[in-house]
Backbone as ProteinMPNN parsed JSONL, in Angstrom:
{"seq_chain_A": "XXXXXXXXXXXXXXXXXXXXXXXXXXXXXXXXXXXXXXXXXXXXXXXXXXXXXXXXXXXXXXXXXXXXXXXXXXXXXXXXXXXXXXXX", "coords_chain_A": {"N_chain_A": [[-19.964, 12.104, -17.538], [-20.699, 11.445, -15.126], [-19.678, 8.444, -15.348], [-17.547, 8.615, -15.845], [-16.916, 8.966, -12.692], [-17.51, 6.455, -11.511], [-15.878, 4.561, -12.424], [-13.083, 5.752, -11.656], [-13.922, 5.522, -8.89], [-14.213, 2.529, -8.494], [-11.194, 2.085, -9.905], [-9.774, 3.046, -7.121], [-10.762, 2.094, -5.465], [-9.941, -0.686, -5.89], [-7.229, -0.165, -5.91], [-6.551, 0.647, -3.554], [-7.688, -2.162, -2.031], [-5.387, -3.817, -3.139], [-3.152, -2.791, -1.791], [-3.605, -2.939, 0.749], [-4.086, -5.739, 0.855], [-1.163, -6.56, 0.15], [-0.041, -4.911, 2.977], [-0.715, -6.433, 4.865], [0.002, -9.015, 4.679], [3.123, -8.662, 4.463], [2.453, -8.338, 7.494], [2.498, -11.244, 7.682], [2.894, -14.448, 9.693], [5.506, -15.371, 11.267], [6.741, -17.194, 12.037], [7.348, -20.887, 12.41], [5.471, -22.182, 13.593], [3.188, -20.585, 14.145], [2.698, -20.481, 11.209], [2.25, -23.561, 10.644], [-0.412, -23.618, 12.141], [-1.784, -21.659, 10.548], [-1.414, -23.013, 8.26], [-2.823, -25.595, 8.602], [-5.344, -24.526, 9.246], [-5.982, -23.602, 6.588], [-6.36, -25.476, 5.542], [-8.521, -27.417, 6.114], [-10.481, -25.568, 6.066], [-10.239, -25.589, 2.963], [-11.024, -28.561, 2.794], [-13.611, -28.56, 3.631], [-14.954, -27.073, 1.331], [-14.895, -28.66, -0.507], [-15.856, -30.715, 0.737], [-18.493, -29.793, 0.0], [-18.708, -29.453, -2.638], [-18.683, -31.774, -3.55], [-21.098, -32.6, -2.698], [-23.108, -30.859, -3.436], [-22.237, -31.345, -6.568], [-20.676, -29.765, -7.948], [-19.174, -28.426, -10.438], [-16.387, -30.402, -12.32], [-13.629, -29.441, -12.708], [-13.86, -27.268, -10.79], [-13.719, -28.888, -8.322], [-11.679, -30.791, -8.964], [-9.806, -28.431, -8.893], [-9.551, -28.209, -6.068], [-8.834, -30.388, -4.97], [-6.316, -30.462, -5.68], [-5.348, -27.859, -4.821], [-5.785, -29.127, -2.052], [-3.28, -31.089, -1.305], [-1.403, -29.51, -2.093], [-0.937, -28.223, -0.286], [-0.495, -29.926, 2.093], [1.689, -30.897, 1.173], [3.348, -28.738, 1.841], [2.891, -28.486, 4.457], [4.334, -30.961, 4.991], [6.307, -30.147, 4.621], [7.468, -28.564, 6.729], [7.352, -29.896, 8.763], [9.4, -31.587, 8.339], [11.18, -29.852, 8.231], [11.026, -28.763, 10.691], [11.817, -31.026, 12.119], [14.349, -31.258, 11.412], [15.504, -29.136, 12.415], [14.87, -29.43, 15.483]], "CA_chain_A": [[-19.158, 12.482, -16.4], [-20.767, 10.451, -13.785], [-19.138, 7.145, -15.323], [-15.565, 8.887, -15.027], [-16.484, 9.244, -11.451], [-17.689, 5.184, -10.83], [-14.334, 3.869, -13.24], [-12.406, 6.458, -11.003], [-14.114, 4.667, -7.743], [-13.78, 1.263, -8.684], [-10.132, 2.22, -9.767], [-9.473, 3.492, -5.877], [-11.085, 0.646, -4.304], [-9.391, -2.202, -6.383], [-5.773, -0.114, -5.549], [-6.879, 0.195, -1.688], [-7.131, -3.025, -1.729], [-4.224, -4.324, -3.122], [-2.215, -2.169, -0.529], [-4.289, -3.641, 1.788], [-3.636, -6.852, 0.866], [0.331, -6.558, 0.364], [0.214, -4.493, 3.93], [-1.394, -7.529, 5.547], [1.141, -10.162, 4.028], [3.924, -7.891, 5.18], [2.404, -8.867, 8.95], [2.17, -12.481, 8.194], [3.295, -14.934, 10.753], [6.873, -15.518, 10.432], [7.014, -18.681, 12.768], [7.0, -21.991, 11.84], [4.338, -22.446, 14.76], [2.072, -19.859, 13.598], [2.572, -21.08, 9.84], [2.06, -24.392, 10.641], [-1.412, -23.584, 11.808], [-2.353, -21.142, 9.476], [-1.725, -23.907, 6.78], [-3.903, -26.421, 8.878], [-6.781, -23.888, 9.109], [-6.578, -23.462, 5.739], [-6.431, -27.135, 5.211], [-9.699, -27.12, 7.303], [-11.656, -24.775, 5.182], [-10.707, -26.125, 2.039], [-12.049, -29.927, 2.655], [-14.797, -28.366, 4.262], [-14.959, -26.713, 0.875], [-14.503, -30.091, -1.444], [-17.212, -31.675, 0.788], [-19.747, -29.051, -0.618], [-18.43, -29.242, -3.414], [-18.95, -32.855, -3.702], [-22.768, -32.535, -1.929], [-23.827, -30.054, -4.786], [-22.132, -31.282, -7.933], [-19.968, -28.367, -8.222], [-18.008, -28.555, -11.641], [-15.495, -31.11, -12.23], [-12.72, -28.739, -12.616], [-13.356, -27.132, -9.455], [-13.142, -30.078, -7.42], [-9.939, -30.913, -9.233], [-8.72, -28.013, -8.684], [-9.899, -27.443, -4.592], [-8.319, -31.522, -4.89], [-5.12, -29.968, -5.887], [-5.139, -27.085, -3.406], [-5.525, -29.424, -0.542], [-2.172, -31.48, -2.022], [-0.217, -28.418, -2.045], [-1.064, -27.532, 1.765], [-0.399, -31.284, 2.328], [2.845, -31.115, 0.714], [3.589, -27.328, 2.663], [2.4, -29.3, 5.624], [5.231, -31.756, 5.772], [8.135, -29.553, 4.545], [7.551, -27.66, 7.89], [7.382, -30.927, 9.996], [10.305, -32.177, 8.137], [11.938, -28.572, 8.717], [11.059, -28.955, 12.356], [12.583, -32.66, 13.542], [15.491, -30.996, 11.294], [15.798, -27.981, 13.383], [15.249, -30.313, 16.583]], "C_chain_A": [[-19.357, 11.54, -15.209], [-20.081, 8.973, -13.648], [-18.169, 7.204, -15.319], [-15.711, 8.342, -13.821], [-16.593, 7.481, -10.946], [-16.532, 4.524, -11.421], [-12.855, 4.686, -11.313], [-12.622, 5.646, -9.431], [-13.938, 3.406, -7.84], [-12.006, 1.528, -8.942], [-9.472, 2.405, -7.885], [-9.508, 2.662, -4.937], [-10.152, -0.788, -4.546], [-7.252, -1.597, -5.701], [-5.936, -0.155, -3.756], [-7.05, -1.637, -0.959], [-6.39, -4.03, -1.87], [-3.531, -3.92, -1.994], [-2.504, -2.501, 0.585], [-3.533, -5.29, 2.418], [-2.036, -7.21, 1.251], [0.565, -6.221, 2.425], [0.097, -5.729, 4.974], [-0.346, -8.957, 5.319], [2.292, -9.836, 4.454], [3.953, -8.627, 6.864], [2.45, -10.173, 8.92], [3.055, -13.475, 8.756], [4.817, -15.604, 10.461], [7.211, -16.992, 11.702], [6.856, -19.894, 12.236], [5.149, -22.77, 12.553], [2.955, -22.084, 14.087], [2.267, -20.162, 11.71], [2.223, -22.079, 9.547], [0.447, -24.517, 11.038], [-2.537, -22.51, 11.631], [-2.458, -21.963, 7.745], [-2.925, -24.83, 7.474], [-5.63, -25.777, 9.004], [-6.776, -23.924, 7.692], [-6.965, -24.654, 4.925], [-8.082, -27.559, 5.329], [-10.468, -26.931, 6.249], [-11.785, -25.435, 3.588], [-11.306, -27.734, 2.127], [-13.149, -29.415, 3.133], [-15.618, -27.718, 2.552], [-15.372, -27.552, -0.674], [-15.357, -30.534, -0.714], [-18.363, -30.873, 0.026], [-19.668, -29.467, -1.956], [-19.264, -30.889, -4.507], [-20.963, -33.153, -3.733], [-23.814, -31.675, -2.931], [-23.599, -29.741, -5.673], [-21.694, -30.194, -8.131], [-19.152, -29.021, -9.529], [-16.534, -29.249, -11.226], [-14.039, -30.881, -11.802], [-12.259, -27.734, -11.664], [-13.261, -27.646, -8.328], [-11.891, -30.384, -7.427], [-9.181, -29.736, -8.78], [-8.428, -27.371, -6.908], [-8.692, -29.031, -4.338], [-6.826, -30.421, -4.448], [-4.277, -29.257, -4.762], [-4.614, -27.613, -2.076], [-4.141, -30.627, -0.451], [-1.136, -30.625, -1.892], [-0.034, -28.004, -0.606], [-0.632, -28.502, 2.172], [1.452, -31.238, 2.684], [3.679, -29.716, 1.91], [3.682, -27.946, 3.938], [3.586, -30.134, 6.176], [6.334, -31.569, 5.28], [8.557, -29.22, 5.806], [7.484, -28.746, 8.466], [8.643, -31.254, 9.591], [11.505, -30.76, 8.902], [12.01, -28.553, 10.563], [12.117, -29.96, 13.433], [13.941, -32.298, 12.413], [16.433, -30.172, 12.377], [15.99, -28.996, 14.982], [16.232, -31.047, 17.424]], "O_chain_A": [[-18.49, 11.011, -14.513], [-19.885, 8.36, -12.598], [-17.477, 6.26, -14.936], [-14.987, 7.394, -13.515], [-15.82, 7.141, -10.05], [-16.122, 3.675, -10.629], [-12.198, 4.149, -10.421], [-11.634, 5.206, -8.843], [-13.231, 3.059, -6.894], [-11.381, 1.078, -7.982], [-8.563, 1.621, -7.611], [-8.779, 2.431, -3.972], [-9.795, -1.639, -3.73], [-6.367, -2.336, -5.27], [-5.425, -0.959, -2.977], [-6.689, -2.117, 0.115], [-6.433, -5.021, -1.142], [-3.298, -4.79, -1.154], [-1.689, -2.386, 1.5], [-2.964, -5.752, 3.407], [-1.658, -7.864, 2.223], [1.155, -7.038, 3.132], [0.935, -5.841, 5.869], [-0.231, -9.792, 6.216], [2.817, -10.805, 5.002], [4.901, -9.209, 7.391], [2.458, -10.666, 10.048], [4.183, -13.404, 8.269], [5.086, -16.265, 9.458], [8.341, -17.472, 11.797], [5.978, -19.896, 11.374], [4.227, -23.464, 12.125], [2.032, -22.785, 13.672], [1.307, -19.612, 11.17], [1.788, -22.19, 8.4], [-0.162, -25.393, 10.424], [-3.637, -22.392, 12.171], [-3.078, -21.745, 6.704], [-4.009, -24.803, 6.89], [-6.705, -26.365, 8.891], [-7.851, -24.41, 7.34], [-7.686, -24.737, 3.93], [-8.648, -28.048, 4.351], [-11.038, -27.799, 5.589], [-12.842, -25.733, 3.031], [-12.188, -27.971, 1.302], [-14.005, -30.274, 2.922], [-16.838, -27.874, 2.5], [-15.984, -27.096, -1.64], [-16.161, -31.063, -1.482], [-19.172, -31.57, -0.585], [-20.72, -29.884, -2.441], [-19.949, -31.0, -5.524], [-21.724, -33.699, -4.531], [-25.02, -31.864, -3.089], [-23.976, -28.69, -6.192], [-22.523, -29.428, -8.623], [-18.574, -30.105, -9.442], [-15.777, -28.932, -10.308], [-13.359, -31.548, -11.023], [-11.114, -27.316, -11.494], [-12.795, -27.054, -7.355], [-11.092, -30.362, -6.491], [-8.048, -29.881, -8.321], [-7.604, -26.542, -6.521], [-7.741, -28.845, -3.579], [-6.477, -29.88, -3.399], [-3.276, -29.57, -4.116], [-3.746, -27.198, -1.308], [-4.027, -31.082, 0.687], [-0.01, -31.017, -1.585], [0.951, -27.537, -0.032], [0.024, -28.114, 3.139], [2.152, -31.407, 3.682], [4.565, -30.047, 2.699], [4.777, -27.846, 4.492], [3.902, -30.151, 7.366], [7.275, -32.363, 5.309], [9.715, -29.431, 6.167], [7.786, -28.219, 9.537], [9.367, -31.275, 10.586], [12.332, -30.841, 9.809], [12.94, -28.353, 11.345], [12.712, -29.896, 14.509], [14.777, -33.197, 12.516], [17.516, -30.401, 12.917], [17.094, -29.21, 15.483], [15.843, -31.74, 18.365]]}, "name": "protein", "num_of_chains": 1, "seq": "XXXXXXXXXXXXXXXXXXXXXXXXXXXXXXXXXXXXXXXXXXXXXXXXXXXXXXXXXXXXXXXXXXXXXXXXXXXXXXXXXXXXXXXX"}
């Protein structure tokens, strides 16, 4: 019975925070302004993320794939500038 009740709590917590999550995404920043640096923070964190990564031999494949990450923010990065001196 008691491992119903920890399945049953882990079930509750993992849906709390999906709804969480979604609820939170719902609020997110619908500006180009505020999108533009919420990608550069996250730009930020991940090289900050890829230097460690680098500094303590972290697995090949997650370098490549933090590489990747910061490529895609890159690329995100200068749709919205291009989107901008369009809008301009």
């Amino acid at each position: 019975m008691p491992e119903a009740f920890a399945v049953l709590l882990v079930f509750v917590v993992a849906v709390a925070s999906y709804v969480s999550a979604r609820i939170q995404t719902a609020r997110s920043p619908a500006s180009p302004a505020a999108d533009r640096q919420r990608l550069e923070q996250h730009r930020a964190w991940l090289a900050e993320r890829l230097q460690l990564a680098w500094r303590e031999n972290w697995d090949q494949a997650m370098i490549a794939r933090l590489a990747d990450e910061i490529e895609t923010v890159d690329a995100e990065l200068a749709r919205l500038a291009t989107e901008q001196r369009a809008a301009a």
